[in-house]
MARBA-3410 file (N, C-alpha, C, O; in Angstrom, 1 decimal):
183
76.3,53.4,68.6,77.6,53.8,68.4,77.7,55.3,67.8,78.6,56.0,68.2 ~ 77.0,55.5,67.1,76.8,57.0,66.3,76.6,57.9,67.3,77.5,58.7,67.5 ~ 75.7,57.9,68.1,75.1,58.7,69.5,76.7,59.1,70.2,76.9,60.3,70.6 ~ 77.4,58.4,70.2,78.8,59.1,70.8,79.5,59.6,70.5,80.1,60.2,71.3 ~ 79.8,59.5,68.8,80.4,60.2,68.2,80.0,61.7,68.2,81.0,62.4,68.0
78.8,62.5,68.4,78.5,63.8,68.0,78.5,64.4,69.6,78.4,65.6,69.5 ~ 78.7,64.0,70.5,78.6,64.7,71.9,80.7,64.8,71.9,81.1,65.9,72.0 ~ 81.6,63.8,71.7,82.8,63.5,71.7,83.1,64.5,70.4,84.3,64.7,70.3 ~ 82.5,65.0,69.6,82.9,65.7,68.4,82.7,67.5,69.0,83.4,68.5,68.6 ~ 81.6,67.3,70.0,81.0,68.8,70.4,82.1,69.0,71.4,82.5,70.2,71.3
82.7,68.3,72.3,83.5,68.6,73.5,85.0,69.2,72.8,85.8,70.0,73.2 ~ 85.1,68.6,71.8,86.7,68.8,70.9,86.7,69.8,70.2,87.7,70.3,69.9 ~ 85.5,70.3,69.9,85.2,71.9,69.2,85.0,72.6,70.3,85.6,73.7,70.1 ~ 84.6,72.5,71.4,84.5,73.4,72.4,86.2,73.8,73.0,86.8,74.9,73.2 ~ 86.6,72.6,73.1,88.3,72.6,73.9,89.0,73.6,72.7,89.8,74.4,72.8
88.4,73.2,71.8,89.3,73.7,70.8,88.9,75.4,70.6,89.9,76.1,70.3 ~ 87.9,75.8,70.7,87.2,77.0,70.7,87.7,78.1,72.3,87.8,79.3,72.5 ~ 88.0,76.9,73.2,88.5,77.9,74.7,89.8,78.2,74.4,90.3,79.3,74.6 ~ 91.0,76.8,73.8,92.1,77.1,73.1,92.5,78.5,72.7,93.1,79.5,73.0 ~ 91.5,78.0,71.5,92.1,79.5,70.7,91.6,80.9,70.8,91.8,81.8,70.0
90.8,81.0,72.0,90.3,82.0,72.8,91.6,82.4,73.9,92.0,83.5,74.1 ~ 92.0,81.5,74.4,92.9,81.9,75.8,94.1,82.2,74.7,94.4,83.4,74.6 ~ 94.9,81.3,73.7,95.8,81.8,73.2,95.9,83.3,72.0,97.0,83.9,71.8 ~ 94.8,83.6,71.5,94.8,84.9,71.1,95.3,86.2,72.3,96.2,87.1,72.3 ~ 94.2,85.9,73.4,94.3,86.7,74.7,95.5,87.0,74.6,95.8,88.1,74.0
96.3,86.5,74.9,97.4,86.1,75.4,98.8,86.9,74.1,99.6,87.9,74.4 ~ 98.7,86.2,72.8,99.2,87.2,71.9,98.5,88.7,72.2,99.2,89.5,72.9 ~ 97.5,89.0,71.8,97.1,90.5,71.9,97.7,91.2,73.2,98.0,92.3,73.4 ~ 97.7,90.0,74.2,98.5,90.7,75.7,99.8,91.3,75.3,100.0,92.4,75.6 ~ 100.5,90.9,74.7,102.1,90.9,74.4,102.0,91.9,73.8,102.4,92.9,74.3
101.3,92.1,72.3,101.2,93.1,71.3,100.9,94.6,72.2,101.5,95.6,72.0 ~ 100.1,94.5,73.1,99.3,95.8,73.3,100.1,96.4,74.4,100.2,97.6,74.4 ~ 100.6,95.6,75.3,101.1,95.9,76.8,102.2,96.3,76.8,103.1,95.5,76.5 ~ 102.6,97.6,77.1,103.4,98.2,76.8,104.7,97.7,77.7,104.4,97.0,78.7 ~ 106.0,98.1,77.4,106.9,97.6,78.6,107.1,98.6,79.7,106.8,99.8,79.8
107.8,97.7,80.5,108.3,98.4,81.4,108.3,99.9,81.5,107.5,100.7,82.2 ~ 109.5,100.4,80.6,110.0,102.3,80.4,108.5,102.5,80.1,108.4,103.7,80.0 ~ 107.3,102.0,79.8,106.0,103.2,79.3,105.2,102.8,80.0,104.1,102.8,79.4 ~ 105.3,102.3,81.3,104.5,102.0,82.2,104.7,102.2,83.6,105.9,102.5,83.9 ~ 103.7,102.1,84.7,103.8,102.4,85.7,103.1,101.4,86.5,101.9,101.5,86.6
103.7,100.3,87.2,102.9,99.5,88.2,102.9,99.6,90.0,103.8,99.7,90.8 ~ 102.2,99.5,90.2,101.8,99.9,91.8,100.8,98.9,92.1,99.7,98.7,91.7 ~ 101.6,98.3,93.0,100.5,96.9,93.8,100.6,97.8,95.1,101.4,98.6,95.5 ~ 99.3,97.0,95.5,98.2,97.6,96.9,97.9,96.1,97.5,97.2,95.1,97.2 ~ 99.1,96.5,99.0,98.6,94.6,99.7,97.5,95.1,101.3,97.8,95.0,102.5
96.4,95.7,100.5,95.1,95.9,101.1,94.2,95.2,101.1,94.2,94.7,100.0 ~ 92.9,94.7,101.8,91.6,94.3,101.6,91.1,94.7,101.0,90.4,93.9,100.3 ~ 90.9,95.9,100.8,89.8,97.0,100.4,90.3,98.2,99.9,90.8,99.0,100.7 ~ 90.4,98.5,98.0,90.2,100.1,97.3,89.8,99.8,96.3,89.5,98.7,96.1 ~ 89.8,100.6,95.6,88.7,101.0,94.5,89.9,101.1,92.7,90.0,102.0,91.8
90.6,99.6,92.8,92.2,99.5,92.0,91.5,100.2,90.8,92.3,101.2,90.7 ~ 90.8,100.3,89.9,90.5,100.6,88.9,90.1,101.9,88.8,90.6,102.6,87.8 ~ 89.2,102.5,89.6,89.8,104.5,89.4,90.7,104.6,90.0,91.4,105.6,89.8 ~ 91.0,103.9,90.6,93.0,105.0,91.1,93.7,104.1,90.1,94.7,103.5,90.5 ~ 93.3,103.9,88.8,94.4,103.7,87.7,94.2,104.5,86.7,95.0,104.9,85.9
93.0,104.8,86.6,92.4,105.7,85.5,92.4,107.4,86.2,92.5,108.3,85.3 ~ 92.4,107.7,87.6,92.6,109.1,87.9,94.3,109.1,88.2,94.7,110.2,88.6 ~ 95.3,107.9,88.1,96.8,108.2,88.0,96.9,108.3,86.1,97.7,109.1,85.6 ~ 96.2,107.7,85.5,96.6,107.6,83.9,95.9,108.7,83.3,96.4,109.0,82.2 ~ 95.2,109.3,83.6,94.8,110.5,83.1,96.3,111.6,83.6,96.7,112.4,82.8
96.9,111.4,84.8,97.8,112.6,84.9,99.1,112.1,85.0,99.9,112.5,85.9 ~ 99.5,111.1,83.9,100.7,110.4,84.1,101.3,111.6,82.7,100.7,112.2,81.8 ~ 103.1,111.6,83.3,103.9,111.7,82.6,103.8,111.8,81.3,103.2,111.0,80.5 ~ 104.5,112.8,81.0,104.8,112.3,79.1,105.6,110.8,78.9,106.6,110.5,79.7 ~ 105.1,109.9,77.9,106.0,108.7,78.0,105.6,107.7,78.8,106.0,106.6,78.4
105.0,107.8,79.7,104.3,106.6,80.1,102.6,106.7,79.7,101.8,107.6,79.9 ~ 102.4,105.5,79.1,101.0,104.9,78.3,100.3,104.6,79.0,99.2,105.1,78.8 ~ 100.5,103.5,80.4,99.4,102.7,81.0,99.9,102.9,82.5,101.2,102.8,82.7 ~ 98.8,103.0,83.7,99.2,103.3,84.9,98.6,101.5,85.5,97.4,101.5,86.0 ~ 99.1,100.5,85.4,98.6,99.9,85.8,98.5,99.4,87.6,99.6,99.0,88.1
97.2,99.4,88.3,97.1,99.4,89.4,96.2,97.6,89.8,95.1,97.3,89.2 ~ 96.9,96.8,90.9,96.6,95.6,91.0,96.7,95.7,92.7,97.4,96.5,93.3 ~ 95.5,94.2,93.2,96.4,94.1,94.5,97.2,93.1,94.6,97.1,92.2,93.8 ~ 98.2,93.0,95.5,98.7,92.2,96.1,98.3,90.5,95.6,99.1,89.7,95.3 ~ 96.8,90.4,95.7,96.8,88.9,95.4,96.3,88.9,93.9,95.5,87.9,93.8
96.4,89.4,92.8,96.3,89.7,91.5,97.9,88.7,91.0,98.0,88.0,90.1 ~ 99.1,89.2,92.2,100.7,88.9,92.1,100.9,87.6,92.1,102.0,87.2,91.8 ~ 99.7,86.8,92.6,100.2,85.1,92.6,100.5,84.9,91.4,101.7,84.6,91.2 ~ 99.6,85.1,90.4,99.4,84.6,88.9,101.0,84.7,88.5,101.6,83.9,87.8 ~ 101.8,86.1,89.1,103.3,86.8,88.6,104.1,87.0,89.8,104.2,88.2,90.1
104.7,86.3,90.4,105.3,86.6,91.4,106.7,87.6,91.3,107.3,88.4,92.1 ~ 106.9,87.1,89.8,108.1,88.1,89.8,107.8,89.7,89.1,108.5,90.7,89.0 ~ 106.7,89.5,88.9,106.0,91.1,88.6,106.1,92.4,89.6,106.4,93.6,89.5 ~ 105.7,91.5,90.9,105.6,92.1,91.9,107.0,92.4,92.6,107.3,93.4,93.2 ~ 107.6,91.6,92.3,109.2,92.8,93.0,109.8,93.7,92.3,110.6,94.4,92.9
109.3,93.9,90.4,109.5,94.6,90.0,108.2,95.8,89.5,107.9,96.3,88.4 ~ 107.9,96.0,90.8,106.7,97.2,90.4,107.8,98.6,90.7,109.0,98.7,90.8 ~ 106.6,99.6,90.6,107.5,100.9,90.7,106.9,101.3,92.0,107.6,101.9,92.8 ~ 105.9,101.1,92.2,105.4,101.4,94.0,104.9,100.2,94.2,104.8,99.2,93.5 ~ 104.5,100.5,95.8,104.0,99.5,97.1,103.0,100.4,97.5,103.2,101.6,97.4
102.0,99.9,98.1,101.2,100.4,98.9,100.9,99.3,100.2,100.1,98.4,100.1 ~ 101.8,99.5,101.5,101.4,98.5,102.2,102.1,99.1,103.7,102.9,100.0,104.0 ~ 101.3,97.9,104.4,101.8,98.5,106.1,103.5,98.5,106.2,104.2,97.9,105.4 ~ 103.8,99.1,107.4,105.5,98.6,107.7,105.7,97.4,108.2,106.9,97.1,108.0 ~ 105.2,96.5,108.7,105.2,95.2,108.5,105.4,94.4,108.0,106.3,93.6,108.2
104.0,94.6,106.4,104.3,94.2,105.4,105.9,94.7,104.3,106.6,94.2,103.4 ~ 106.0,95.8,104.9,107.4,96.2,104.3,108.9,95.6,104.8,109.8,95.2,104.1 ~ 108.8,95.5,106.0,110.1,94.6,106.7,110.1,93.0,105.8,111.1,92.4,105.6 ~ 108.9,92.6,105.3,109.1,91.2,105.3,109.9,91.2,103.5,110.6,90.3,103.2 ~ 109.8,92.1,102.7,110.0,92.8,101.4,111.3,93.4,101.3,111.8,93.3,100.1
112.1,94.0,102.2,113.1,95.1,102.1,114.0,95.2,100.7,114.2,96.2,100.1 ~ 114.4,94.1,100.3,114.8,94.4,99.4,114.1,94.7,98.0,114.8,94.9,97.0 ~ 112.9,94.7,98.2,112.1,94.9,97.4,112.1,96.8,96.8,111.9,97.1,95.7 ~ 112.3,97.6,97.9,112.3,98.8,98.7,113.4,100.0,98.3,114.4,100.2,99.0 ~ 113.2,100.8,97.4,114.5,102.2,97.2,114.1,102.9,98.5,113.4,102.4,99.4
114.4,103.5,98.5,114.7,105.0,99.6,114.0,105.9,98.9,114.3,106.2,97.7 ~ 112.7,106.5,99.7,112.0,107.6,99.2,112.7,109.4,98.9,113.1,110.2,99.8 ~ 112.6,109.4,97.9,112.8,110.7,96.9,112.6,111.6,98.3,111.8,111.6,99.2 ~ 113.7,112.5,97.9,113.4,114.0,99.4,112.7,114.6,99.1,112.1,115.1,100.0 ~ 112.3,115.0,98.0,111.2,115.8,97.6,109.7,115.3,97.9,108.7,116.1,97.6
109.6,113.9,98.4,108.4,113.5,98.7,108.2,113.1,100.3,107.2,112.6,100.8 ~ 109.5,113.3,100.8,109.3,113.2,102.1,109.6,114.3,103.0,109.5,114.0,104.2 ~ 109.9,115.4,102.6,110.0,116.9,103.4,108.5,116.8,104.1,107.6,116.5,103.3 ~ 108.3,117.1,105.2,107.0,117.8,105.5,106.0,116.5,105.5,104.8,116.7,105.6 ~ 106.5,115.3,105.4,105.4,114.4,105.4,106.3,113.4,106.6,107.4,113.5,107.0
105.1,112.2,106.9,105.6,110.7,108.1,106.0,110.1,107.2,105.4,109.9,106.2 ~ 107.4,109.6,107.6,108.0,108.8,106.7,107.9,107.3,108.1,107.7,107.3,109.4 ~ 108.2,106.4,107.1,108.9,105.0,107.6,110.3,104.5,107.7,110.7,103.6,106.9 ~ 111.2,104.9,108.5,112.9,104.5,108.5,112.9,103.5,108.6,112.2,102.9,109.5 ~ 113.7,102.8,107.7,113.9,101.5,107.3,115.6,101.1,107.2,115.8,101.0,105.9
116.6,100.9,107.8,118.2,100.7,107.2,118.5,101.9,106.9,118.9,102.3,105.8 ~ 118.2,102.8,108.6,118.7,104.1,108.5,118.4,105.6,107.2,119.0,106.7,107.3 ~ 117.5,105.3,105.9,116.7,106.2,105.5,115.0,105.6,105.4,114.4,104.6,105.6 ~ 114.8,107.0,104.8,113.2,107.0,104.6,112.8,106.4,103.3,113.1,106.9,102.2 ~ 112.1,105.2,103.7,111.8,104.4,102.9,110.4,104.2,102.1,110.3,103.5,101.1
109.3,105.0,102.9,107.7,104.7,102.8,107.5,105.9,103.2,108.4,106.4,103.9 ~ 106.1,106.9,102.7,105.3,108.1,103.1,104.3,107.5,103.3,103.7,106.5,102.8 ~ 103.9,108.4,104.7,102.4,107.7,104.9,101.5,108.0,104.1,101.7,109.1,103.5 ~ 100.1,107.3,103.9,99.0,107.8,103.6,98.3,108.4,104.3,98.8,108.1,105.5 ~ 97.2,109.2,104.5,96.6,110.0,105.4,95.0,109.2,105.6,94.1,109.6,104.9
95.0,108.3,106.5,94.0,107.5,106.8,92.4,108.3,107.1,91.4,107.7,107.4 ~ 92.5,109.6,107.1,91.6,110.7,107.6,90.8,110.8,106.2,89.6,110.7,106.0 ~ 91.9,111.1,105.3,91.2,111.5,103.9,90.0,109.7,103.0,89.9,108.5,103.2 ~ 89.6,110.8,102.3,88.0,110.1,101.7,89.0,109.7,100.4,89.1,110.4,99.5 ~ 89.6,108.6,100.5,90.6,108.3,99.5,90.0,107.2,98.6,88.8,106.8,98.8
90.8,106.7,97.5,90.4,105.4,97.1,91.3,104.2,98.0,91.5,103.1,97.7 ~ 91.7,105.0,99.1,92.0,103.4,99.8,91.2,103.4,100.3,90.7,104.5,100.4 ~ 90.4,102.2,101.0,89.1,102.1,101.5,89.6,102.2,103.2,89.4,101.1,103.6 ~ 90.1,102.8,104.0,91.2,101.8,105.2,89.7,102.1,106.4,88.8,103.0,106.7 ~ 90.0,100.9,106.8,89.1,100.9,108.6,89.4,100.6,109.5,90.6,100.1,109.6
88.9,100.7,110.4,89.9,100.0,111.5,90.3,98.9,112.0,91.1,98.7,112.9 ~ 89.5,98.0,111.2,89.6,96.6,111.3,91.4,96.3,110.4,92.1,95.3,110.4 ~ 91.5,97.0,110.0,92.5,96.9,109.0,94.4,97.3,109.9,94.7,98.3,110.6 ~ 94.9,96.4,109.7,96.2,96.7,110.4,97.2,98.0,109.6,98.2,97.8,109.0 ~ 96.7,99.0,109.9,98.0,100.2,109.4,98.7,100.7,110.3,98.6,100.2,111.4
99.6,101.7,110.2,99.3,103.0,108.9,99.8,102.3,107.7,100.5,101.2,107.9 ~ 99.6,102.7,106.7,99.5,102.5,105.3,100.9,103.5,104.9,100.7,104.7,105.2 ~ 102.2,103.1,104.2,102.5,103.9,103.4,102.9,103.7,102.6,103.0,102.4,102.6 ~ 103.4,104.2,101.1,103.7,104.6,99.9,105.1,104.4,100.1,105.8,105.0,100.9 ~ 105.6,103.2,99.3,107.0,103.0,99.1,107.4,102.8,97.2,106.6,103.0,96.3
108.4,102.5,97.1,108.8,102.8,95.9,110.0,101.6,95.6,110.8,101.2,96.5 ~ 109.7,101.2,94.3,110.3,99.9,93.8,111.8,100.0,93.7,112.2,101.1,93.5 ~ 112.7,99.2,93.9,113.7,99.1,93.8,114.5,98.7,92.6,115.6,99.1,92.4 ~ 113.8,97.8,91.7,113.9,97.7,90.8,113.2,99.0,89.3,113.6,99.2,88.1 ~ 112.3,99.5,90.0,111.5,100.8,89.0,112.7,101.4,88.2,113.8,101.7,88.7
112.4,101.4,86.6,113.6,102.1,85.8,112.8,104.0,86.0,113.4,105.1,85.7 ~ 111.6,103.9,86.4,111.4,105.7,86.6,111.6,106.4,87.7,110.9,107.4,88.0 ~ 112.5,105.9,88.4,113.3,107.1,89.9,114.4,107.4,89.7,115.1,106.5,89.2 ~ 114.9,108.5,89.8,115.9,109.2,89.9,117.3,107.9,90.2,117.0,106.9,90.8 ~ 118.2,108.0,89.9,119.4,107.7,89.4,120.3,107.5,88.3,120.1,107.9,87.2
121.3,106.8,88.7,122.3,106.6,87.7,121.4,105.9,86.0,121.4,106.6,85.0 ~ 120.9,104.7,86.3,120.1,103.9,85.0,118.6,104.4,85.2,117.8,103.5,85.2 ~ 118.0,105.5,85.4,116.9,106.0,85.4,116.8,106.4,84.1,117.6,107.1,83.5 ~ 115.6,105.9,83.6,114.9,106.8,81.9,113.9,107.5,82.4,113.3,107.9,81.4 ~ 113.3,107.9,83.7,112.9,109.6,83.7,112.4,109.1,85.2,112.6,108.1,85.8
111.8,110.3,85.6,111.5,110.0,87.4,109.8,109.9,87.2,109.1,110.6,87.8 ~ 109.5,109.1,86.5,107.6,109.1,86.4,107.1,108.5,87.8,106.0,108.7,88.4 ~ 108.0,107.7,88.1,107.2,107.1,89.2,107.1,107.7,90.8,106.6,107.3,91.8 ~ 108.1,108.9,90.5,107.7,109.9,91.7,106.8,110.8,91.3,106.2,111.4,92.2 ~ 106.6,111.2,90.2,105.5,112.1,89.5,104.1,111.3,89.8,103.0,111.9,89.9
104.3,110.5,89.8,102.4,109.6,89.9,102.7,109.2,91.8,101.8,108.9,92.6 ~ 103.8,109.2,92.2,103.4,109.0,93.5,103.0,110.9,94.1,102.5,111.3,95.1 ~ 103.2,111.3,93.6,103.6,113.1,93.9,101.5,113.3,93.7,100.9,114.0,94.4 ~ 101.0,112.5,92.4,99.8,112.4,92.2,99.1,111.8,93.4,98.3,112.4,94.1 ~ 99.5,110.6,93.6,98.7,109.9,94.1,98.8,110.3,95.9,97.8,110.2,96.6
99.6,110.7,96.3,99.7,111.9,97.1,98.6,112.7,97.6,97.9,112.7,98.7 ~ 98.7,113.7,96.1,97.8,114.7,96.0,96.4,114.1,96.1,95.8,114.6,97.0 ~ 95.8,113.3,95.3,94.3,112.4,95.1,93.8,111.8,96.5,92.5,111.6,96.7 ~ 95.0,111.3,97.6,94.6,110.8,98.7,94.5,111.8,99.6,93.9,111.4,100.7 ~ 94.8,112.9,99.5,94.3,114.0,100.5,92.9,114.9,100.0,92.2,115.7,100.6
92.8,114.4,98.6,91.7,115.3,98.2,90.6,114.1,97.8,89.6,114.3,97.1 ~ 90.9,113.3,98.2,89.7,112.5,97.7,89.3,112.0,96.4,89.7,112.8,95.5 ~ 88.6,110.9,95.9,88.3,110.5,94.6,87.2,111.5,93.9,86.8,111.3,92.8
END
């Protein structure tokens, strides 16, 4: 009878030990994670890039006022489904954008002069990416594109009426620039 008691004692310190491991996580998440206005999110519904330097070469050249460039793909969004309609970019085919639209602002004119846009409900909705350049998107041809760059509908950093600054056309204006020049 003793023999059971010390294996049934070890499993309840263990449960207890993953407990208060996932629930610290989890406080320190809240403490550290900045909100919305000082952040920047951009999901990617790609197979294949490199999410972790294209978060660190957008956060090195973000805005005054935004803290963290956080970059995820697409299936990162299960865990948050409502995270994902409130990002500030998209990175995805027009396909994947029709099935989304409301998800979707109207791309900034200053980012679509002189570039392929995607018309979507009569304006320009998506810039392409330039599938030529040595980018951190990985794209192949196995891969269903073109690929472009849309912008959140919900994002508080684009130009308008309740906008607290335009950061998220500033890191797309970046991320722009990085995909033609490579990582």
């Amino acid at each position: 009878m003793r023999k059971g008691i010390v294996p049934r004692l070890i499993r309840r310190f263990l449960a207890c030990l993953l407990f208060s491991a996932v629930l610290w996580s989890w406080i320190f998440s809240l403490l550290s994670d900045p909100g919305p206005e000082h952040r920047i999110l951009l999901y990617a519904d790609m197979p294949s890039f490199r999410w972790k330097e294209l978060a660190v070469a957008l956060e090195e050249q973000a805005p005054e006022g935004i803290s963290r460039v956080r970059v995820h793909p697409f299936s990162y969004a299960m865990m948050n489904s409502a995270e994902v309609e409130t990002a500030d970019l998209y990175v995805m085919t027009a396909a994947q954008a029709r099935e989304h639209p409301d998800w979707l602002a109207p791309a900034p004119d200053r980012l679509t002069a002189g570039r392929e846009t995607l018309e979507m409900d009569g304006a320009a909705r998506g810039v392409r990416l330039d599938p030529a350049a040595d980018s951190f998107f990985l794209f192949s041809r196995q891969e269903a594109g073109p690929w472009y760059l849309f912008f959140g509908a919900q994002s508080p950093h684009l130009p308008g009426p309740e906008a607290k600054d335009n950061a998220a056309v500033r890191i797309a204006e970046t991320l722009l620039a990085l995909d033609s020049q490579g990582p």
